[in-house]
N, C-alpha and C positions, 0 to 999 in steps of 0.2 A: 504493500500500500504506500509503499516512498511516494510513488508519481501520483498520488492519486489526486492533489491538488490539478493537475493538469486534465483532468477530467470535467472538476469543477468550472477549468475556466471554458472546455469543450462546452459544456450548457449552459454556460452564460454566453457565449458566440451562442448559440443556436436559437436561444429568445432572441439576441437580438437580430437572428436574420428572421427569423420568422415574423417579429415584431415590423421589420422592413418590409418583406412580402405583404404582410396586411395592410399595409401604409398605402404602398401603392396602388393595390388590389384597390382600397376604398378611393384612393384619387384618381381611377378610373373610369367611376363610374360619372354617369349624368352630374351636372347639378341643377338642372331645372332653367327654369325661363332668365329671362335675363335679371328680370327684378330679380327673384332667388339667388341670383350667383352676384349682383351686385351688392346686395342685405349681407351677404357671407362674407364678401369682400372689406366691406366696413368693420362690421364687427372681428375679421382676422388682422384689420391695419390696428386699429383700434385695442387688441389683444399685445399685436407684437408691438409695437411705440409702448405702451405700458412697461412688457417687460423689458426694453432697449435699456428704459431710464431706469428700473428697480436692479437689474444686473450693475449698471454703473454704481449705484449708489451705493449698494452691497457689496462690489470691487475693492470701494475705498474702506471699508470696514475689515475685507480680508488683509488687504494690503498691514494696513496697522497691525491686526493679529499675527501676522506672520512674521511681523520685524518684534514685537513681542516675546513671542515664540521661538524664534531664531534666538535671540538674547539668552533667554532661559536655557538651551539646548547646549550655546556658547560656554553659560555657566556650569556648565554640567548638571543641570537640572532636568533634563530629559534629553534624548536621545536624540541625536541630528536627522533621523527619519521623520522625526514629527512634524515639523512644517512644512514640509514635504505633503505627506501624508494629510494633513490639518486641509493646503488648498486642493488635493485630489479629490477628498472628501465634498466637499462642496461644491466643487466643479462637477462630479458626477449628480448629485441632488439638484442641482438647478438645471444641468443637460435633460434628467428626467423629463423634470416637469413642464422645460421647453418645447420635447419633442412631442411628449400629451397633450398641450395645447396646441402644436401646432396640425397635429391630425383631426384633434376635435374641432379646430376652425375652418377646416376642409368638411370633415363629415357633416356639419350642419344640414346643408343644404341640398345633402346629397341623403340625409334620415330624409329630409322632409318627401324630394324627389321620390322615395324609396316607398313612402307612407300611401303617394299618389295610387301606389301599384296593391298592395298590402301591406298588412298589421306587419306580419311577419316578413315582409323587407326594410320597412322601415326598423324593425327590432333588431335584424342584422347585420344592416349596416352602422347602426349606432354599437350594436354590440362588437362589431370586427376593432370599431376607433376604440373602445374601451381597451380593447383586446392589444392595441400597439401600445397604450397607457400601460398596461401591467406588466407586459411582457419586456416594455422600454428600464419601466422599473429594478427588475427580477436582476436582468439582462445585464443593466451597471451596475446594479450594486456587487449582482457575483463576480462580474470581472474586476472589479477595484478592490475585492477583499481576496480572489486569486493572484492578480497580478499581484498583488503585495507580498501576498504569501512567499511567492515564486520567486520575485527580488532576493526577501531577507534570508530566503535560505539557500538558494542554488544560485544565485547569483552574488551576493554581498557575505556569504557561509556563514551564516549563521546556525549555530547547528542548536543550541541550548534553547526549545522553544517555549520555554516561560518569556527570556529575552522579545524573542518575536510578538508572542500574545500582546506582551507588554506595551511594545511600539505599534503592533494595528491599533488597541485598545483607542488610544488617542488619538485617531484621526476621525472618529465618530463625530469630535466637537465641530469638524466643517460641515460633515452631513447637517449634524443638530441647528446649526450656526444656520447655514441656507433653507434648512426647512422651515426655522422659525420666522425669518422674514418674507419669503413666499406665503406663509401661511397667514401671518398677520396682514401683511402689505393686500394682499388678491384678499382675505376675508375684509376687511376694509373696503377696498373699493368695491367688490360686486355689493356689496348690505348698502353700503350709500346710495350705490346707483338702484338698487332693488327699492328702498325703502322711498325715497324720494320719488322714485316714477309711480308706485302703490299710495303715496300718500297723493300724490295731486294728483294722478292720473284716474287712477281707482274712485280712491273717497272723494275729491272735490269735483272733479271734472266727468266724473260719470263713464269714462270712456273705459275699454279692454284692457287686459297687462298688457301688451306688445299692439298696442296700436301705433300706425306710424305717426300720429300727430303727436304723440306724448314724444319730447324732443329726448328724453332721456329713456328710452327702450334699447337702443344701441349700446348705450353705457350698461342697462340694465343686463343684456346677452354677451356683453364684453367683460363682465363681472365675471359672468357663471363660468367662463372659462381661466382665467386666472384665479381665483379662489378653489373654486370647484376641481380643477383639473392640473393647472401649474402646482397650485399652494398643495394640495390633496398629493399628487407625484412624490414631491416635497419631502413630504411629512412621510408617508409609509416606505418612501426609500430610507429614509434616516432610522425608522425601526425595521426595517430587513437588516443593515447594516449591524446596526448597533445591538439586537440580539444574538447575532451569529456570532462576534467578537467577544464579546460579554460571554458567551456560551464558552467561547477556545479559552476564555483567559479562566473561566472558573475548573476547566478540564486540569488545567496546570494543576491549581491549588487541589484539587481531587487525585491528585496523582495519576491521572489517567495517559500522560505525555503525547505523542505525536497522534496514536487512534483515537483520544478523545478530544483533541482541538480539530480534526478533520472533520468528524461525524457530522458538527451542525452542518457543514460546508456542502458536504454527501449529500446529507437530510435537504438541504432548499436545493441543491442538484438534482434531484430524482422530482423533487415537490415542481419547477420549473416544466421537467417530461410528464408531468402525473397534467398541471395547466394545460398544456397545450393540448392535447389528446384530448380533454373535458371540455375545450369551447365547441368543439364537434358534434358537440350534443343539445347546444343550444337554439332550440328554434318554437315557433307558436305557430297557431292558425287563426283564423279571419273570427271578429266579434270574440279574441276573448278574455274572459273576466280578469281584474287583476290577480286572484288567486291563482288562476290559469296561470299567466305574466309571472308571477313571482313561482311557481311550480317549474317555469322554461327554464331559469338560472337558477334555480335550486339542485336540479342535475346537474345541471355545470360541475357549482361548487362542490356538491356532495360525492360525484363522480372523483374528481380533482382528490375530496379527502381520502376515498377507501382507497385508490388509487397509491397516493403519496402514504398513507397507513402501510399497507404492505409492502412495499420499495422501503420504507425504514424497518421496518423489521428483518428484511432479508440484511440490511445493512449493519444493524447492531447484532445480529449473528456470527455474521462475518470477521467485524473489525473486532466486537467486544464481546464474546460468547458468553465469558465467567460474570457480566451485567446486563442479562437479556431482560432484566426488571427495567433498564433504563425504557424498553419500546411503551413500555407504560408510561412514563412522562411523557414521551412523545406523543401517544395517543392522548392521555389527557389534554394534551393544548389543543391538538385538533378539535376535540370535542367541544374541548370552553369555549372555542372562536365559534363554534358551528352553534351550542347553545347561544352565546350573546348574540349575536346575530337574529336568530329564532323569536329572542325575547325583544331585541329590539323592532325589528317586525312587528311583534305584537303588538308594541306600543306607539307603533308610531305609523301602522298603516290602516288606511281607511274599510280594507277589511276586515277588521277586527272592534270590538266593541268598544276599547279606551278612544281610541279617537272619535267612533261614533256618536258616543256619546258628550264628549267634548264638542263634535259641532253644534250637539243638543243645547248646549251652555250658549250657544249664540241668542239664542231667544230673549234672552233677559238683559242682552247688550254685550258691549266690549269687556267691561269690568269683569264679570263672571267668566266670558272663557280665557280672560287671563289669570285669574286665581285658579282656575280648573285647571290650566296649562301647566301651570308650575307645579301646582298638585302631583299632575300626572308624573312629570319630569322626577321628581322629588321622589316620586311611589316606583317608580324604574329602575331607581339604581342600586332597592335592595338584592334583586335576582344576579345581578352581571358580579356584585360586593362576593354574593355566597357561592356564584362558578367558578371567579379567580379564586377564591380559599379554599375550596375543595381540589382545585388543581394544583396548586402550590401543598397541600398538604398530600395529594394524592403521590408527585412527583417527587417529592421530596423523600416519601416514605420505599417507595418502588425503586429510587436510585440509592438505599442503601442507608438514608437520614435516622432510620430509629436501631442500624445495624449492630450498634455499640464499639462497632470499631473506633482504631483510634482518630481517624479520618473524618466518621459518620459525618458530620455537620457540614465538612465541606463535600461527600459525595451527595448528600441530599440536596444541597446547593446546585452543582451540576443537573442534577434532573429536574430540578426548579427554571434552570437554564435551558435543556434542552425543550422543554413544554411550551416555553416562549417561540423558541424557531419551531415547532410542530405546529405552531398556530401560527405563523407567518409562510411555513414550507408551501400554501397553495397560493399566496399572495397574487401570482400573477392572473389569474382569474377570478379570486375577490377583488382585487383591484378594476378588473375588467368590466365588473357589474356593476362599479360603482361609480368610473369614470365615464359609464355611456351614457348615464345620467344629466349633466350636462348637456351633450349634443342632443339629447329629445326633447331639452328643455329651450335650447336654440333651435330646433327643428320647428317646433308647436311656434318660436318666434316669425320664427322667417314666413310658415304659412297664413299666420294673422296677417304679418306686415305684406306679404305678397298677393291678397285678396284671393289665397287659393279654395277652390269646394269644402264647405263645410266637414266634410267627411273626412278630410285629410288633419282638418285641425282635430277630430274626436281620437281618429290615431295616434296624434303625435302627443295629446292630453294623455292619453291613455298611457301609451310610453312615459310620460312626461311623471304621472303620478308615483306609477312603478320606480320610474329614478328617485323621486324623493326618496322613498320605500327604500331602494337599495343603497342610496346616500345617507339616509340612518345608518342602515345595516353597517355600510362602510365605517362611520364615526365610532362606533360601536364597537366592531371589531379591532380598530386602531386605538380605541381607546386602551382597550381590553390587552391585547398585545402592549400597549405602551407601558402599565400597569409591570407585567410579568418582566418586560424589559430593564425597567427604572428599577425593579428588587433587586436585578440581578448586576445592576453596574454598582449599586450600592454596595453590594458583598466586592465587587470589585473594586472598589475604591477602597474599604478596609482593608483586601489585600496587598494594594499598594500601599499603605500607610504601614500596617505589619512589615514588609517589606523593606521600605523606608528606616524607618523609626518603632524599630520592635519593643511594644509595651507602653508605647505611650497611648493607645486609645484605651477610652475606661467609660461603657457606654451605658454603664447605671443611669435609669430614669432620675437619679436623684442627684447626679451629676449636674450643677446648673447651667456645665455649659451644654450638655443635653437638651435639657428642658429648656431656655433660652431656644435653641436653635427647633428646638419641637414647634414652638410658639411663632417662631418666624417663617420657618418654611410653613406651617398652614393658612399663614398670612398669605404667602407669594402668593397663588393662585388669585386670592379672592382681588387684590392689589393689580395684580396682572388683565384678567377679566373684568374691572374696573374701568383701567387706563386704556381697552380693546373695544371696549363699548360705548365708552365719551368719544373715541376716534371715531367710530361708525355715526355718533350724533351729531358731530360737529362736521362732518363731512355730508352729510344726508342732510343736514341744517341750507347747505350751500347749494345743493342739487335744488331742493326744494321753493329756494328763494330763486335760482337758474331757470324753472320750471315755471312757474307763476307768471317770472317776466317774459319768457316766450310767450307764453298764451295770450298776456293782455298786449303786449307789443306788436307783433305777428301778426297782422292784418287777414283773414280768414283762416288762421293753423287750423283751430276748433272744425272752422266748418269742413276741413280737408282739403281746399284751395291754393293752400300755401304750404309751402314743404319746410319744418323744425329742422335748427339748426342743432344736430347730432353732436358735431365734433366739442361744440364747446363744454358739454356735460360728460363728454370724456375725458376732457384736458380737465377741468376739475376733479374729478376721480381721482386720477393720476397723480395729478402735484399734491391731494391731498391724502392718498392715501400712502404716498411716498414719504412724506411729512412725517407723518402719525408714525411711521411704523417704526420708526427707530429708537425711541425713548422704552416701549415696551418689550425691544428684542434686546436693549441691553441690560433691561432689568434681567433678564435669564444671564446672562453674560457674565455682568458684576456683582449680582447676589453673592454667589457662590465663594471667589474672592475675597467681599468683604465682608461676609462671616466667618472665614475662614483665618482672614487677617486679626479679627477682632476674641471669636469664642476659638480657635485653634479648633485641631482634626476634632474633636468629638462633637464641638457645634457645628460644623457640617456634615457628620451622619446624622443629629437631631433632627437638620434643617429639611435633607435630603427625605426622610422619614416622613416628617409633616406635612410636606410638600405631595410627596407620594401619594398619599390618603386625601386628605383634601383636594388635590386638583382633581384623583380618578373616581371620586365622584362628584364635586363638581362639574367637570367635564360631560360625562353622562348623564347630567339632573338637564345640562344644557342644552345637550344635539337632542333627547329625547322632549323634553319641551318646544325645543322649532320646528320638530321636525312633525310633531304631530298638530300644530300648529296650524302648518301650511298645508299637509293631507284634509287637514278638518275643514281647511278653507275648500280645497281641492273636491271635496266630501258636499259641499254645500252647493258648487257651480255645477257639479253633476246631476241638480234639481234636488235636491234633497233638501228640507226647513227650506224653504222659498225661491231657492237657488239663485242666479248672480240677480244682482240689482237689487237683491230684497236688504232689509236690514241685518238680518243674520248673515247675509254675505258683508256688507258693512262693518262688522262685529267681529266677525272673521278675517277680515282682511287686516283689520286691526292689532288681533290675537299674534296674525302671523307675519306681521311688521314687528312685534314686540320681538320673536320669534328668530326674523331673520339675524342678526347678530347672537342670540345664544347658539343655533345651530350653526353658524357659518363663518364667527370668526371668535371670538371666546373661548366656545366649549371645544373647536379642534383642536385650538392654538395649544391650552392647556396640557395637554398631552404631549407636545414638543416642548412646552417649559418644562417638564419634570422630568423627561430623559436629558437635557442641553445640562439642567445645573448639575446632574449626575456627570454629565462629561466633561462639563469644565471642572468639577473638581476633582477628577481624574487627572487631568492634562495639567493641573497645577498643584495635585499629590504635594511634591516635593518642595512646592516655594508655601505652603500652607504648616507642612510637618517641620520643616526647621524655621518660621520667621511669624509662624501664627501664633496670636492669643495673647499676647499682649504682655506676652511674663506672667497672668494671672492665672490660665487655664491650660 
């Protein structure tokens, strides 16, 4: 098994030529009339100019960290691969999320084209763009944590691979680092541009989501893909990354050596062959129900997992015969990912009775189904709370945790580790259903604004609603995955501090710099989602007041006579959602640091701890609250309690304006804060364990 990392990077080439094939495969096809391909064209200038200027401005943010970094490395405080490594890492996380966006802003128009013919071509083609989204994903992440591998050891001979684990470990902070401004920056501006076209478009002006007189519909469809799809890329490449690494470096401390730092690498290798072969199986026929819809990708995925199930099990036979208890961690995170997913479903699609019953809440006005919304969000996050602790107790136990050896702690650890990549190993077709989501939500755009048949916009609704549905699902399971990730960098960052500075952590709750730092990391979150949600108001404050003055300035806009001017509610967007996003991505950043500096190592395990629990559920109180939100609205315009135009759509529309910022840039974000301060205090271990605490702690 020496070579077997070169297998590894064999299937990550192979998503991403696959992921290529389906690229062009979809920009092949039609795009429809000319209005259609010119609405697509807008909305893709309008995508890519967003991200030209968020790349730059995040440029200059690496640039600093790397001359930072470089310093540190200089000092011999870490390892000259790290900065190295640190911009690899984000260079791949933001290529992700650029190439996702740039398929989804082709497949628009070419769902809608598709919708013209059937349910189920329109479902296809949105699902093929989803499909170069995950596979794009899967694709760099394994080649960036193979290539590296292949470097330090056969090229630069490194043969002692604790050494190794050690220096991958650290370039997660670029992934983390890029994910969290993608995700912040794109959930910023699609909410501003969403909430702002819904607030005057909708409530004042009486007119459609995506009509073309609402001058910010463009902004609003230019959103869904840089949030939705760059930020979304973003974010679940940095946890594909950052569990597989976390996974190798906890193998070390488990004494498992070379066959147990590989295994995760195997595991998302085989889970990558198990994707592909499972979008094969995804398709619907004409009229049907969303439970129908959501049964079409539930093959998928579930194919993907018994699939990627037995390919690991044949592989921990192999490499690890005397730990075939570990395929039971593996299996558990499949599982946990395929329950939260299930359960967020439940709660957040309009088949099912929570949300049903939440559009019921409209009756009595706004107020009520926003207390009922948060209710619900609130009532969600005990099921996903008790699947991660039964898999972390499950893995833990199966990888050898209650063995009594002298080890036990850190091999239950590892199987805590690998339960994390089992439930990332199908990534690339969970991701797949989550980012086609988007393109049917621009598809349903383009055929309002294109005045196509009726029939075509019930399609691409239909699709449309499914995506919200799988757009939960997605939050859900990233959350859920982020959760398992963030315990396991934690044990990794004790290890480097052991390592370090052996004996100086003393992580007694009574410890005050403990509880100090318990008390501040369950701050960050709520501080975080705070400073993510005035950005979305203060930006949506501007659209709004953008929007107003088009209408009464614009001499017939209303009546249709006169064509809105688009660009300008994107260039606000943009500058301000560029603006905004950097004060809250360097709270992730410099938290870590300056507890670190202040309470020393044991108040950033507190912090890291507090942080953990409150964001992940946080985070899930949020995506499950917008997300069922906007189904309920979704729920109402399909004739249901009076359907559009009535007050309960009014009421509704409201609920899921409240809505759009918990599910779309808060509650994701969240979940990239709590892996990012896990990685920056990794990557600054050694300037925290010799210069932190003040002399006091």
């Amino acid at each position: 098994m020496e070579y077997a990392p070169f297998f590894v990077l064999a299937a990550a080439v192979i998503a991403i030529v696959f992921a290529g094939y389906k690229f062009f495969a979809v920009k092949k096809l039609p795009e429809g009339t000319k209005e259609m391909a010119s609405i697509s064209s807008k909305i893709r200038a309008g995508a890519m100019a967003y991200l030209k200027r968020q790349y730059k401005t995040v440029g200059i943010f690496f640039a600093v960290m790397f001359v930072i970094i470089g310093i540190l490395a200089y000092a011999g405080l870490l390892t000259p691969f790290v900065p190295f490594a640190f911009i690899t890492g984000g260079l791949f996380s933001g290529l992700s999320g650029f190439i996702g966006m740039k398929i989804a802003t082709y497949a628009n128009s070419r769902t809608a084209q598709g919708a013209k013919d059937s349910l189920n071509k329109g479902l296809k083609i949105a699902f093929s763009s989803g499909t170069v989204m995950g596979m794009t994903v899967v694709g760099l992440g394994l080649l960036d944590i193979s290539v590296w591998f292949i470097l330090l050891r056969y090229v630069f001979g490194i043969q002692e691979i604790g050494e190794i684990t050690s220096a991958m470990l650290t370039f997660g902070m670029g992934a983390s680092s890029m994910a969290l401004f993608a995700r912040v920056g794109g959930g910023i501006f699609t909410k501003a541009a969403d909430v702002g076209a819904d607030l005057v478009g909708k409530v004042e002006a009486g007119i459609p989501e995506d009509d073309p007189r609402n001058p910010a519909c463009i902004a609003d469809n230019v959103g869904d893909n840089v949030g939705d799809v760059a930020g979304m890329g973003a974010d679940l490449y940095e946890s594909y990354v950052g569990s597989i690494i976390s996974c190798g470096a906890l193998a070390v401390a488990a004494g498992h050596s070379f066959n147990g730092v590989i295994l995760p690498m195997l595991i998302a290798a085989v889970g990558i062959l198990a994707s592909i072969i499972s979008t094969f199986f995804v398709s619907t026929k004409e009229g049907a129900t969303q439970k129908m819809l959501l049964g079409s990708l539930r093959r998928g995925t579930y194919s993907a997992a018994v699939i990627s199930a037995l390919a690991s099990f044949a592989l921990i036979y192999i490499l690890m015969p005397a730990n075939i208890g570990l395929f039971g961690a593996v299996l558990s995170g499949l599982l946990a990912g395929v329950l939260i997913g299930y359960f967020t479903e439940y709660y957040t699609s309009d088949s099912y009775k929570p949300t049903q019953k939440l559009s019921g809440s409209s009756e009595t006005g706004s107020a009520t189904i926003i207390i009922d919304g948060i209710a619900l969000g609130m009532k969600s996050t005990a099921i996903p709370v008790v699947i991660v602790g039964i898999s972390v107790l499950v893995s833990y136990f199966v990888a050898g945790g209650f063995s009594g050896a002298e080890n036990a702690f850190e091999l239950g650890l590892y199987g805590v580790g690998l339960s994390a990549v089992g439930m990332l190993s199908t990534l690339g077709i969970t991701l797949a259903t989550d980012a086609y989501g988007p393109v049917a939500d621009n598809a349903g755009g383009i055929a309002e604004m294109s005045g196509l048949d009726p029939q075509v916009r019930e399609r691409t609704d239909a699709l449309d609603s499914l995506g919200n549905t799988t757009a939960a699902t997605g939050k859900g399971f990233a959350i859920g995955s982020a959760a398992l990730t963030a315990l396991a960098l934690i044990v990794s960052y004790t290890d480097e501090i052991n390592a370090i500075a052996p004996g100086k952590l003393d992580l007694a709750i009574t410890n005050p710099a403990v509880l100090i730092g318990l008390f501040v990391g369950a701050m960050l979150p709520f501080l975080f989602s705070a400073m993510t949600m005035q950005a979305v108001g203060r930006a949506a404050h501007k659209i709004v007041v953008e929007v107003r003055r088009q209408f009464r300035e614009i001499k017939g806009l209303l009546e249709g006579t006169a064509e809105a001017d688009y660009e300008t509610c994107v260039d606000i967007c943009t500058k301000s959602s560029l603006r905004e996003m950097i004060v809250p991505a360097a709270l992730g950043v410099f938290a870590p640091i300056v507890v670190g500096l202040v309470l020393g190592v044991n108040g950033v395990v507190g912090m890291l701890a507090g942080a953990l629990v409150s964001g992940f559920v946080l985070a899930i109180m949020m995506a499950n609250s917008g997300g069922a939100w906007d189904n309920a609205k979704k729920y109402i315009e399909a004739g249901n309690f009076g359907g559009k135009g009535s007050d309960n759509h009014k009421a509704a529309v409201v609920g899921d304006t409240v809505g759009d910022p918990f599910k779309d840039t808060s509650g994701p974000s969240v979940n990239i804060l709590i892996k990012l301060l896990s990685m920056v205090s990794i990557v600054f271990a050694a300037l925290i364990a010799n210069y932190g605490g003040l002399g006091l702690f």
